[in-house]
C-alpha positions in Angstrom: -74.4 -4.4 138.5 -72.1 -2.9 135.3 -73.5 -0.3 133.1 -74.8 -1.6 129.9 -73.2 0.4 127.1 -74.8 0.9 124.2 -73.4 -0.8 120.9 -73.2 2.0 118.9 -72.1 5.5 119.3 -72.4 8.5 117.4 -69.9 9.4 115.1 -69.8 13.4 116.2 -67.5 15.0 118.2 -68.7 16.2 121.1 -70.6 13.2 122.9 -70.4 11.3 126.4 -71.5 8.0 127.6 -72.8 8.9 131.4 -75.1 7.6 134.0 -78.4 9.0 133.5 -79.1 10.1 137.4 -77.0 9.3 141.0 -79.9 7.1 141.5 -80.0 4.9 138.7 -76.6 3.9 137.8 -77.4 1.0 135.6 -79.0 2.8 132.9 -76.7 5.1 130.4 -77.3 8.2 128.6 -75.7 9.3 125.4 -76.2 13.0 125.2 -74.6 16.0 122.6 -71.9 18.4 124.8 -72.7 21.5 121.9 -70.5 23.6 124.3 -67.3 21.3 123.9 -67.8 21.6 119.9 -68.5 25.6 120.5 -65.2 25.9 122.8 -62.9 24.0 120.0 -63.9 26.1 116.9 -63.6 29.5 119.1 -59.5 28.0 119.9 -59.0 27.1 116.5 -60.7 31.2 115.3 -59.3 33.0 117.8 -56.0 31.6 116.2 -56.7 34.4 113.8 -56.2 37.3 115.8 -53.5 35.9 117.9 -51.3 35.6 114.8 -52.5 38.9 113.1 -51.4 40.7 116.4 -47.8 39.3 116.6 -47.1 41.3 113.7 -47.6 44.2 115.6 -46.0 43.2 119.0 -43.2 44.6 120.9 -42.0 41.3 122.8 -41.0 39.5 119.6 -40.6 38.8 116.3 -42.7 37.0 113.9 -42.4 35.6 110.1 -43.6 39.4 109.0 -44.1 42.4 111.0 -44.9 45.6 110.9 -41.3 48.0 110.6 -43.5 51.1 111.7 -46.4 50.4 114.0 -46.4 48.5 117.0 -49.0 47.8 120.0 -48.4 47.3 123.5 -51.9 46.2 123.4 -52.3 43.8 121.2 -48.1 42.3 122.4 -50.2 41.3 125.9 -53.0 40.2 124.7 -51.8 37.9 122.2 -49.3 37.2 125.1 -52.1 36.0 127.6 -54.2 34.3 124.7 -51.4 32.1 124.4 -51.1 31.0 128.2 -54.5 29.3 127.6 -55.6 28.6 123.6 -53.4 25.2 123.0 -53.4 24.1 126.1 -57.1 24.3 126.3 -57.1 22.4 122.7 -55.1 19.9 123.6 -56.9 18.9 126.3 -60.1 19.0 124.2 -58.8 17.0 121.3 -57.4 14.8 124.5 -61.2 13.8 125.7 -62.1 13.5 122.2 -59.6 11.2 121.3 -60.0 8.7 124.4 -64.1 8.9 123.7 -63.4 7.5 120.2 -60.6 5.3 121.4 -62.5 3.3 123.9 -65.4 2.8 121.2 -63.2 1.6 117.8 -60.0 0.4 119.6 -56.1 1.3 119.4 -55.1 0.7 116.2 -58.4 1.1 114.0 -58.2 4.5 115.9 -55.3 5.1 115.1 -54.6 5.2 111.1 -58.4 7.2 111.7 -56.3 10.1 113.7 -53.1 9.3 110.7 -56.3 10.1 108.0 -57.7 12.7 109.7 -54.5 14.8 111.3 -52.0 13.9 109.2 -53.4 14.2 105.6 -54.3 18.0 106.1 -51.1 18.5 108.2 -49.1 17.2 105.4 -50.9 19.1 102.5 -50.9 22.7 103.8 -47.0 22.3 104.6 -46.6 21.6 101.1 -48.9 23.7 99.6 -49.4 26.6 101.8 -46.1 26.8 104.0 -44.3 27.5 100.7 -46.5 30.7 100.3 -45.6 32.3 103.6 -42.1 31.2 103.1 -42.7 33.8 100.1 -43.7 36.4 102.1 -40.9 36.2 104.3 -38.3 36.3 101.2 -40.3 39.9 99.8 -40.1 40.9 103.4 -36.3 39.8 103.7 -34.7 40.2 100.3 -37.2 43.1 98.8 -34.8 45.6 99.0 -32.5 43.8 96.3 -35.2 43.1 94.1 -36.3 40.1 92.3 -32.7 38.5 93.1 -32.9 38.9 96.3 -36.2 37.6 96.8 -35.2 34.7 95.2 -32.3 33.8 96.9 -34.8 34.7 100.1 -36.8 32.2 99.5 -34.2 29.3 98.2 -32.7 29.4 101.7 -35.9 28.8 103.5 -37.1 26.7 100.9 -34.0 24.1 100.4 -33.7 23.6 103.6 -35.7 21.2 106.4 -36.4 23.8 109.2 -39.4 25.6 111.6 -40.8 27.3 108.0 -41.9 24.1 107.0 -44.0 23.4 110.3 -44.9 27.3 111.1 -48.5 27.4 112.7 -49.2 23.5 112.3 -46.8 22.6 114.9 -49.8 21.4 117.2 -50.7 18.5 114.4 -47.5 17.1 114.4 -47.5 17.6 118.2 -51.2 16.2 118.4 -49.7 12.8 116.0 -47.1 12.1 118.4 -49.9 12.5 121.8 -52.5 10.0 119.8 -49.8 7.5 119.0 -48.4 7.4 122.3 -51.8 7.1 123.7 -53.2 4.3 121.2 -49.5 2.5 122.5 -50.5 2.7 126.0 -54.4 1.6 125.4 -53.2 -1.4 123.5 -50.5 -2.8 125.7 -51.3 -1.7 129.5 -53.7 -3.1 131.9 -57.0 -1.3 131.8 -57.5 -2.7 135.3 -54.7 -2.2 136.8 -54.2 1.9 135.5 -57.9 1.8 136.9 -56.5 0.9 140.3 -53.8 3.4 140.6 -56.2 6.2 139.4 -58.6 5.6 141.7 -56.4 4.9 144.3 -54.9 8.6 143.3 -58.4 10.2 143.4 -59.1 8.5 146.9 -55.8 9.8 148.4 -56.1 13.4 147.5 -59.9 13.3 148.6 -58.8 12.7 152.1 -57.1 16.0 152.6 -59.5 19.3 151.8 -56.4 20.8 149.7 -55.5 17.3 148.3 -57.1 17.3 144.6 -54.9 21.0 144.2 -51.3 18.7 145.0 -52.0 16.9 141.4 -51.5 20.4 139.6 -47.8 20.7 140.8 -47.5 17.2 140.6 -48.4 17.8 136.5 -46.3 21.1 136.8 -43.1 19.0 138.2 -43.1 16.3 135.8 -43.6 18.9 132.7 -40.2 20.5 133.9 -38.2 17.5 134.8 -38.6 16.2 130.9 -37.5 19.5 129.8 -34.8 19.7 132.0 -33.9 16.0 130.7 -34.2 17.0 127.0 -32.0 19.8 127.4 -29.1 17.7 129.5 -29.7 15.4 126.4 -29.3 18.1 124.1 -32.3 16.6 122.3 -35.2 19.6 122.7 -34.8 20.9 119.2 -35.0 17.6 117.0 -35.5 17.4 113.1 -34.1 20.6 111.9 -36.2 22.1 114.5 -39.7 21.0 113.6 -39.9 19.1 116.5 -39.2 21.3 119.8 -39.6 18.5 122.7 -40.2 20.9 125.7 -43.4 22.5 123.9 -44.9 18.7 123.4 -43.7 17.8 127.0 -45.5 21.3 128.3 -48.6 20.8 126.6 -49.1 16.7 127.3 -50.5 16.8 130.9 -53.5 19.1 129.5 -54.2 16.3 126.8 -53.9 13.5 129.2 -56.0 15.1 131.6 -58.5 15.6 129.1 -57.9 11.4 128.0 -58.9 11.2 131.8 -62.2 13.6 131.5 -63.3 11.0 129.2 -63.1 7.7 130.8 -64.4 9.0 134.0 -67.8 11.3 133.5 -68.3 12.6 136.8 -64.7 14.3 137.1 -65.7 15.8 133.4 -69.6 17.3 135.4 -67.2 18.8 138.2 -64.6 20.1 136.1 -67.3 21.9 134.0 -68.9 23.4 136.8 -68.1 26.7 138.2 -66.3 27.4 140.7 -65.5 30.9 141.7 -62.0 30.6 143.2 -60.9 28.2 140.7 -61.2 31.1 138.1 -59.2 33.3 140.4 -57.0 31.2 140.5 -56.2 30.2 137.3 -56.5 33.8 136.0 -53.6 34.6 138.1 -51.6 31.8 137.0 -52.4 32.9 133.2 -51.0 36.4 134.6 -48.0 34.9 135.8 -47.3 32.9 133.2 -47.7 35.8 130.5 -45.4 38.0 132.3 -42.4 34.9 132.2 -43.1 32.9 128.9 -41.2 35.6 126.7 -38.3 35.7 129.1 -34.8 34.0 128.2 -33.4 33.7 131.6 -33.2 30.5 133.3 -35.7 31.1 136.6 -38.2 32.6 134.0 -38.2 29.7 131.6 -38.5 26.9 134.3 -41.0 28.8 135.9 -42.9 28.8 132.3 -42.7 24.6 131.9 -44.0 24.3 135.3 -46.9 26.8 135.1 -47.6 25.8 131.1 -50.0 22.6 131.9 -51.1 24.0 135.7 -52.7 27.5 133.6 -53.6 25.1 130.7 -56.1 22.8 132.9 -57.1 25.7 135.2 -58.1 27.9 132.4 -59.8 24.8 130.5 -61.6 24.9 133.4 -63.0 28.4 132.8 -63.7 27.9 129.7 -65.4 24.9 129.2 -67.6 25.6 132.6 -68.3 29.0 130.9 -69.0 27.2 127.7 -71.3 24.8 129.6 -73.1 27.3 131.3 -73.8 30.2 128.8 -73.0 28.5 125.1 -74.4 25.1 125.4 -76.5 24.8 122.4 -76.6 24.8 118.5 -77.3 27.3 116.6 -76.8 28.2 112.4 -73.9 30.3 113.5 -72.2 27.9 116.2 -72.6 25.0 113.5 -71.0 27.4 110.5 -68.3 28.0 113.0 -67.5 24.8 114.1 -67.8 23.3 110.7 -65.3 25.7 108.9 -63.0 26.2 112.0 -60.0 24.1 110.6 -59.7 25.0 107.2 -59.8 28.8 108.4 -57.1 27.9 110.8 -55.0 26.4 108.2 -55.1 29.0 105.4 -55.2 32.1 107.5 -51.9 32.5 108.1 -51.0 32.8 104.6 -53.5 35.6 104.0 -52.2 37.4 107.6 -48.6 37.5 106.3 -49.4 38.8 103.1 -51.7 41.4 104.4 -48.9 42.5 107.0 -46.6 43.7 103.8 -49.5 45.4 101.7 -50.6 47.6 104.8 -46.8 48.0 105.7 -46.8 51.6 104.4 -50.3 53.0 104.9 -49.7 54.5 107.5 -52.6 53.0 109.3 -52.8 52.3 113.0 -51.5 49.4 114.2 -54.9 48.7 115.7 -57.2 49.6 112.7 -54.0 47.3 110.2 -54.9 44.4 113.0 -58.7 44.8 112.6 -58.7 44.9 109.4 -56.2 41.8 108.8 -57.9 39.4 111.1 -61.6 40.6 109.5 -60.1 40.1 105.8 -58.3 36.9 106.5 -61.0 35.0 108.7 -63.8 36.1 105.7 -61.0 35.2 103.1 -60.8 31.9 104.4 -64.1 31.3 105.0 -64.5 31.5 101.2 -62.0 29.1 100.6 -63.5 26.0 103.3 -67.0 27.4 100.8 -65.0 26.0 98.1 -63.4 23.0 99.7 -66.6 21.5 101.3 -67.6 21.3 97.9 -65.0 19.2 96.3 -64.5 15.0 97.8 -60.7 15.9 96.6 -60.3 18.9 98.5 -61.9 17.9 101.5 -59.6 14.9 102.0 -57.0 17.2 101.5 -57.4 19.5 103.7 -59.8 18.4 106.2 -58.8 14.3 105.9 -62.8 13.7 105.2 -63.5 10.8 102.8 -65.8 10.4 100.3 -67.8 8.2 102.3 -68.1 10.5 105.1 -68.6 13.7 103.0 -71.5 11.9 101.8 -73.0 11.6 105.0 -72.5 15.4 106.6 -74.2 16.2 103.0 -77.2 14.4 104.0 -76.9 16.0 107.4 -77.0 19.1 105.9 -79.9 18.8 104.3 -81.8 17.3 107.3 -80.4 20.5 109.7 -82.4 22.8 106.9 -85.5 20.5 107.1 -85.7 19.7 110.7 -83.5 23.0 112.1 -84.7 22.9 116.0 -83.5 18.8 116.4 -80.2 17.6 117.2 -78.8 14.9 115.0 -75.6 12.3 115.8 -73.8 13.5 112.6 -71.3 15.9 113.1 -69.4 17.4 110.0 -66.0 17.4 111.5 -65.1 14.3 113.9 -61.8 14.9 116.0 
């Protein structure tokens, strides 16, 4: 007998439809995953650090950096942070976004993820992007004085280019997932993709190294559409906002986490731990850190074909660590998980800035970076204070309507009255 679902579903974030035991497989339970919520505000903060540190790294350059002090330090750990962070997000935001797909259906989903993405995607490049495009004209054309800052920052200004997109790269990348995926829900066969994925499951669970064979399988296919959007000399598209190999390296991860969601007992094994799966996919991170930054051609297909193997491995680490040691709600969790993406957006601007008033302190690089990511995360922490406030700003930046503000209001006020109880509000849907 099919599963009764329930009619209605929460409108938070992080919440599953699964059977409620192995014995009873009739009856459904909907239940709060706090960890998954805990695991996609810490990607979006520790986007804080990883930017603050590129300022002081020795691998590459950034929009500002340091002239004097540099790290070795903080170069590789930003460098390994960043075999895992998106990835790990984009396979997130991928679970999230099937678990509300299958409940309001392709296209009502759809202008939701346009609302909700592209609103605040579209506002900070306007309104913040310009900023930072101001820092890099005092950090370019300083020298010259006022003249030369503004001629600085005419050039990046004027013209269509990667300053425009800077650190929201993964919304326009995360647009582009969701449409393609609201395309495929509407117009192919639930039944028959059901078939070939269990038919895929059932092969590779005949042979005792047979699941492992899908990771190159995802690894392969990530470097054959990079190597085809190269032949096509197509990889950098509109003026180089778009860059095709990143959103073709980090697609398996958000597919796979599509997956998670429309089949709950691969999302309980994936989320439990297993030892040599973490060894594993620590030494794939390793490897993939040592390559990423290289310019040579084995290096860089090497890097497409480990991107989506370390980014599901190490999604695996974290989200069975998550499950296992941070899966519950508390004052601070909830702060952090509320306030995650306006921090995210605005940081940056208050990272670059800081990077050319410490410039000649004469600090360390490490006390500059502590003190950057510490004054930036509380700096924009103030400013979500301020938004969450205001029904304007909050669409702006957050894509929240009225309506909705409303309602995580009243939430609010029940959290403070009835603190120890979980609610089906959440503040910030996917």
């Amino acid at each position: 007998m099919k599963p009764s679902r329930p009619k209605e579903l929460p409108l938070g974030t992080a919440w599953i439809i699964s059977t409620m035991a192995p014995t009873d497989k009739t009856a459904w339970t909907v239940g709060r995953l706090h960890y998954l919520d805990n695991l996609r505000a810490f990607l979006m903060l520790l986007g804080v650090p990883y930017h603050a540190a590129l300022a002081y790294s020795v691998l590459h350059g950034w929009m500002v950096v340091s002239e004097n002090e540099k790290s070795v330090l903080l170069s590789w750990a930003s460098q390994f942070s960043h075999t895992f962070r998106m990835p790990a997000f984009f396979l997130i935001a991928g679970f999230f976004a099937a678990l509300l797909l299958r409940r309001k259906g392709a296209l009502p989903w759809w202008r939701n993820r346009m609302l909700r993405i592209g609103v605040p995607m579209i506002t900070a490049a306007l309104l913040l992007n310009p900023l930072m495009m101001l820092a890099m004209a005092l950090d370019r054309g300083g020298a010259a004085g006022a003249e030369g800052v503004g001629e600085a920052f005419w050039a990046l200004f004027s013209v269509p280019g990667e300053p425009w997109v800077a650190h929201l790269w993964f919304l326009f990348d995360l647009l582009i997932y969701c449409s393609l995926l609201a395309l495929a829900w509407r117009f192919i066969d639930h039944v028959r993709a059901r078939r070939v994925i269990e038919g895929a499951e059932a092969f590779a669970g005949r042979f005792r190294l047979g699941y492992w064979l899908l990771l190159p399988i995802a690894g392969c296919a990530s470097l054959g559409a990079v190597m085809a959007f190269v032949v096509l000399d197509i990889n950098s598209t509109a003026y180089g906002m778009l860059v095709l190999a990143r959103t073709a390296g980090h697609a398996p991860a958000f597919l796979f986490g599509a997956l998670l969601a429309c089949y709950p007992q691969w999302l309980q094994r994936f989320t439990t731990i297993h030892w040599p799966s973490w060894v594993l996919a620590f030494a794939l991170a390793v490897t993939l850190c040592l390559v990423q930054s290289q310019d040579q051609d084995l290096p860089r297909a090497m890097k497409y074909f480990l991107m989506p193997l370390v980014g599901i491995m190490m999604s695996h680490v974290l989200m069975s660590a998550m499950r296992k040691w941070l899966d519950w709600e508390t004052p601070l969790t909830r702060g952090a998980v509320d306030g995650a993406f306006t921090i995210y957006l605005f940081h940056q601007v208050f990272i670059v800035f800081g990077v050319l008033l410490l410039r000649d302190t004469g600090l360390p690089a490490l006390v500059q970076f502590t003190l950057l990511t510490i004054g930036s995360l509380l700096l924009s922490l103030g400013v979500h204070l301020v938004i969450r406030r205001h029904p304007l700003l909050l669409m702006l930046f957050n894509g929240v309507p009225p309506r909705q503000r409303a309602a995580r209001l009243h939430q609010g006020r029940t959290v403070s009255q009835h603190p120890g109880q979980h609610h089906s509000q959440h503040p910030l849907p996917p």
